[in-house]
C-alpha positions in Angstrom: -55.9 -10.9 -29.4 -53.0 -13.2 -28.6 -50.2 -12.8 -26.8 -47.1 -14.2 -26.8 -45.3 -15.2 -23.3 -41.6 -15.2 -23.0 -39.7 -17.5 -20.4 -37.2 -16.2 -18.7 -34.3 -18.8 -17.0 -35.4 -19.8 -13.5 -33.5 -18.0 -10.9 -30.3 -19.9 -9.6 -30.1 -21.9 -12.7 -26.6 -22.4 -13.1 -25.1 -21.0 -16.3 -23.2 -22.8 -19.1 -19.6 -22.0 -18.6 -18.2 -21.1 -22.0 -14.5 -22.6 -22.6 -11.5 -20.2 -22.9 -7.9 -20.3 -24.1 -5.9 -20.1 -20.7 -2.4 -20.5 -20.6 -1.8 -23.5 -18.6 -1.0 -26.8 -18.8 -0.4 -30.1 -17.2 1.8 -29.7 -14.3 4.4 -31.9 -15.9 4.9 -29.9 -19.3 4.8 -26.5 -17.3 8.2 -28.0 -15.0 9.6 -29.2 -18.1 9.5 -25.6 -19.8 11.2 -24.6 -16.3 13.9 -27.2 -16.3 14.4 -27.1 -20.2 14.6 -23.1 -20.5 16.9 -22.8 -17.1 19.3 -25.9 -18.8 19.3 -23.8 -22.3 20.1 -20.4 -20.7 22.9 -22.4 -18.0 24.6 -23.7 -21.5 24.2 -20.5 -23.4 26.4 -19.0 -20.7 28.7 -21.0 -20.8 29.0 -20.8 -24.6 28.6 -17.1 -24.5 31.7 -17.2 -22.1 33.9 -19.4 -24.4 33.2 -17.0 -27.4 34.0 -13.5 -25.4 37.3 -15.3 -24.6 37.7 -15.8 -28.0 37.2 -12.0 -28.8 34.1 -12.9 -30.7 32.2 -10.0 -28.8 28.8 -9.8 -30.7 28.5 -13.7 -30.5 28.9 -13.4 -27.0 26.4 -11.1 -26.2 23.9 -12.5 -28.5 24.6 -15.6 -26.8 24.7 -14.2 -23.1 21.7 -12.5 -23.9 19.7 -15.5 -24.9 20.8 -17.0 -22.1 19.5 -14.2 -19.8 16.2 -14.4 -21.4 15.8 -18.2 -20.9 16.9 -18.1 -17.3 14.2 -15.4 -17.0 11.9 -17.5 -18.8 12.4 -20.1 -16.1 12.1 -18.0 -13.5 9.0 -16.6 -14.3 7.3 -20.3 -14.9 8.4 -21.4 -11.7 7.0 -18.2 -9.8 4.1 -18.4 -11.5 3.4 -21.9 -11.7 2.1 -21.6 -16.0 4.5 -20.6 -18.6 4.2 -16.9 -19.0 3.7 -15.6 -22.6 4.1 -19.3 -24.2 3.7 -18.5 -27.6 6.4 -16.0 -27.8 9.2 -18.2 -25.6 8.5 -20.6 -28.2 8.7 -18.6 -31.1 12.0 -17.0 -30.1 13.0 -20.2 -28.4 12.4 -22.3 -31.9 13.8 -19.4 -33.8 17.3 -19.2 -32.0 17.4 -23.0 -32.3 17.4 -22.8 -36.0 19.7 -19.8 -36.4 22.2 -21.7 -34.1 22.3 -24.7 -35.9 22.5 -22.9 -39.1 25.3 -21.2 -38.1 27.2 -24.2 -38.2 25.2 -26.3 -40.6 24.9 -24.0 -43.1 27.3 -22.0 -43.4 30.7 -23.1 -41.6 33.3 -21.9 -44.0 31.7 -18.3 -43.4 32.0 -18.6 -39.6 35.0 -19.3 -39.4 36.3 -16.2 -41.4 34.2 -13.9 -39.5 35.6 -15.8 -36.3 38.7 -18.0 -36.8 38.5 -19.0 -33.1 35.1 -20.6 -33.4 35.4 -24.5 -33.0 33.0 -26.5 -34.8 29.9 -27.5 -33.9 30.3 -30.3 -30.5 28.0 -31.2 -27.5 27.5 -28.4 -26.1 25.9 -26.6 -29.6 23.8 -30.0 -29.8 22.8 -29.6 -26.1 21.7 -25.7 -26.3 19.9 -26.9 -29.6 17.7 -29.6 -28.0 17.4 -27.6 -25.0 16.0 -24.0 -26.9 13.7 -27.0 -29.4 12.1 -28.7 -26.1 11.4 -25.1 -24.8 9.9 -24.0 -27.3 7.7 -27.6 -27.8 7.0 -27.0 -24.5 5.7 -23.9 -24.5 3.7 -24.1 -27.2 2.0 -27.2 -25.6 1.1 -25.3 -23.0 -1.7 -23.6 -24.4 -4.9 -25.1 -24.5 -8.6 -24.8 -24.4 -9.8 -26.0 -20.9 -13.1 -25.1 -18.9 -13.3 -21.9 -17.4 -12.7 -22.7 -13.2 -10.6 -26.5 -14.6 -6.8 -27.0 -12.9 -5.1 -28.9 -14.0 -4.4 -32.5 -12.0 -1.3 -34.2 -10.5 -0.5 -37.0 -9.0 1.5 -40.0 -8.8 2.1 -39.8 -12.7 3.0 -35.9 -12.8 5.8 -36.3 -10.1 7.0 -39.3 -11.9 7.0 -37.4 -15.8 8.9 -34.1 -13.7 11.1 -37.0 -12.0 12.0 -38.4 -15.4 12.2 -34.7 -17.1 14.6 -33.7 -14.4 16.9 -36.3 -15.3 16.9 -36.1 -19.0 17.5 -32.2 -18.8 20.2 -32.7 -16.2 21.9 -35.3 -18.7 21.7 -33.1 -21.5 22.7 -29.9 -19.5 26.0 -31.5 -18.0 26.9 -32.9 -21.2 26.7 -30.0 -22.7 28.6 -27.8 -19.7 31.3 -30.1 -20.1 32.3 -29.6 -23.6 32.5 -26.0 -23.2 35.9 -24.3 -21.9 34.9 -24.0 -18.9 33.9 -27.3 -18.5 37.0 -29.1 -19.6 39.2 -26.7 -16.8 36.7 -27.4 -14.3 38.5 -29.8 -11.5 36.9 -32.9 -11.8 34.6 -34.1 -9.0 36.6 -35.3 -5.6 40.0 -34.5 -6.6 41.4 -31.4 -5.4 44.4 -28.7 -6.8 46.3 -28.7 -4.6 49.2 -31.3 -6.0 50.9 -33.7 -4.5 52.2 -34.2 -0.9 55.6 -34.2 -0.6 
């Protein structure tokens, strides 16, 4: 009669971790989601602002609300230090991208009957467009397979890649401020409105 032994794992022996989908990313593409999203939703206000002027109410609060919902996007990343619910900020980041630049691409002539005070398309569209596209690239980058217990590292080169997105978001974000209404009444930087002396 034989019988047949079975061998149990030593006791202690560590286990194999199995990897899982986290949402996280490199510290550097989790700031730029923050900076991108909070530039996108600073210039959809201010375009949102220049269309309720304009009487083009449900522009505006399309508009506004997008904004809202990037600022909140933002916000959330930044208290939270990983970009919270990535694949749907980029879908609807992506998706109002390409209804906004349709809007003007596509179909201009139709726009402007439904709102004769819409201006064509100018830097501050192109801004909120690159803005909402490198959102939503983003956010969709920062989903990855990584060990179970893994952070993710810094260092010299992460400050420097949130250094260098800071500045290209700020670029694009004051360009695009600037072309909107409110922009081009804003008083420009170390003058005053006060007039002249006598």
């Amino acid at each position: 009669m034989t019988t047949t032994a079975t061998l149990s794992p030593a006791r202690g022996a560590p286990e194999a971790q199995p990897a899982q989908r986290l949402r996280t990313g490199a510290p550097a593409m989790v700031g730029w989601q923050a900076l991108s999203a909070l530039g996108a939703g600073l210039v959809a206000f201010a375009c949102g602002a220049e269309l309720a002027s304009s009487s083009a109410m449900l522009a505006a609060v399309a508009t506004l609300a997008l904004g809202a919902g990037a600022v909140c996007s933002a916000l959330a990343t930044l208290a939270t230090g990983r970009v919270v619910r990535p694949r749907t900020v980029a879908g609807l980041a992506a998706g109002s991208a390409a209804v906004w630049a349709a809007a003007y691409a596509l179909a201009p002539g139709a726009l402007l009957v439904l709102v004769p005070s819409a201006t064509l398309p100018g830097s501050d569209d192109a801004a909120a467009i690159a803005l909402l596209l490198l959102t939503a690239w983003c956010s969709a980058r920062s989903v990855r397979h990584v060990p179970r217990g893994a952070r993710p590292a810094g260092g010299p080169r992460t400050l420097a890649a949130l250094t260098i997105g800071a500045l290209l978001v700020a670029a694009v974000t004051t360009a695009g401020l600037a072309a909107t209404d409110a922009g081009e009444l804003a008083v420009p930087h170390g003058h005053t409105d006060h007039g002249g002396h006598g």
